[in-house]
N, C-alpha and C positions, 0 to 999 in steps of 0.2 A: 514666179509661178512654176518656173522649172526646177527649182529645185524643192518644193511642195510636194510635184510628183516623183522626184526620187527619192524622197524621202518616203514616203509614199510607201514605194517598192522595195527600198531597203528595208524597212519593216515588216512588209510582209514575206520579205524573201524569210527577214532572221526566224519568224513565225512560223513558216512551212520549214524550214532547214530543223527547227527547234522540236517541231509536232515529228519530222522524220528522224531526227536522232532516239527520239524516247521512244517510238515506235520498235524502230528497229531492235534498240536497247533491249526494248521489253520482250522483242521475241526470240531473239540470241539469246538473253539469259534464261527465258522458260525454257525455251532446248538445251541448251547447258542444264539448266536444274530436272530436267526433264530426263536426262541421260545420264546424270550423275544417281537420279532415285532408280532410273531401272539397273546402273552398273552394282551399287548398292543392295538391293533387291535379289540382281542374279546370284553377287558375294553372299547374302544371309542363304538362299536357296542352297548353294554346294555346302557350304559348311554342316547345315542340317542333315546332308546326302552322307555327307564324310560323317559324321557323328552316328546315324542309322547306320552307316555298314558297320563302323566301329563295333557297337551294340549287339551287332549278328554276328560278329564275325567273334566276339567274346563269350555270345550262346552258342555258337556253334566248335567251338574247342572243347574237346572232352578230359583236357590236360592243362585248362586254366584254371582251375580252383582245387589240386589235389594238392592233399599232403603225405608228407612221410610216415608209413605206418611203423616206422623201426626210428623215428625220433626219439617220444618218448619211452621207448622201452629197453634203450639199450644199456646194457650191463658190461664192463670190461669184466673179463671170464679170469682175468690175472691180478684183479685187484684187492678181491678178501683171500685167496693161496698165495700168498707171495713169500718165500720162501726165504728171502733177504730181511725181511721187513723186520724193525725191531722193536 
């Protein structure tokens, strides 16, 4: 009979020991996943911030989109008078 009841107890210890590990389990990993979605969350937030300044900071250059007005027009002045040329 004595060993009925620690049998008993053994069983329900490994029952309680069992209900408190998944417990725990479950509530560490929701905090882990829980901090991992807002670490996440704050990463996607600045990048957006860095892309918007980027954005303003390309409207507001008044010397990001010129071009050269003496590209296409220029003429070397010694190329139809050449004087060597044969």
């Amino acid at each position: 009979m004595m060993e009925e009841g620690n049998k008993n107890i053994l069983i329900i210890a490994a029952i309680v020991a069992l209900i408190a590990g998944a417990s725990g389990g479950f509530f560490f990993g929701y905090s882990k996943g829980k901090s991992d979605l807002l670490a996440e969350q704050q990463a996607a937030v600045e990048a957006e911030k860095k892309a918007a300044q980027e954005e303003i900071a390309k409207k507001a250059n008044p010397f990001g989109e010129t071009v050269n007005p003496f590209e296409e027009g220029y003429k070397n002045p010694f190329e139809s008078v050449n004087p060597f040329q044969q």
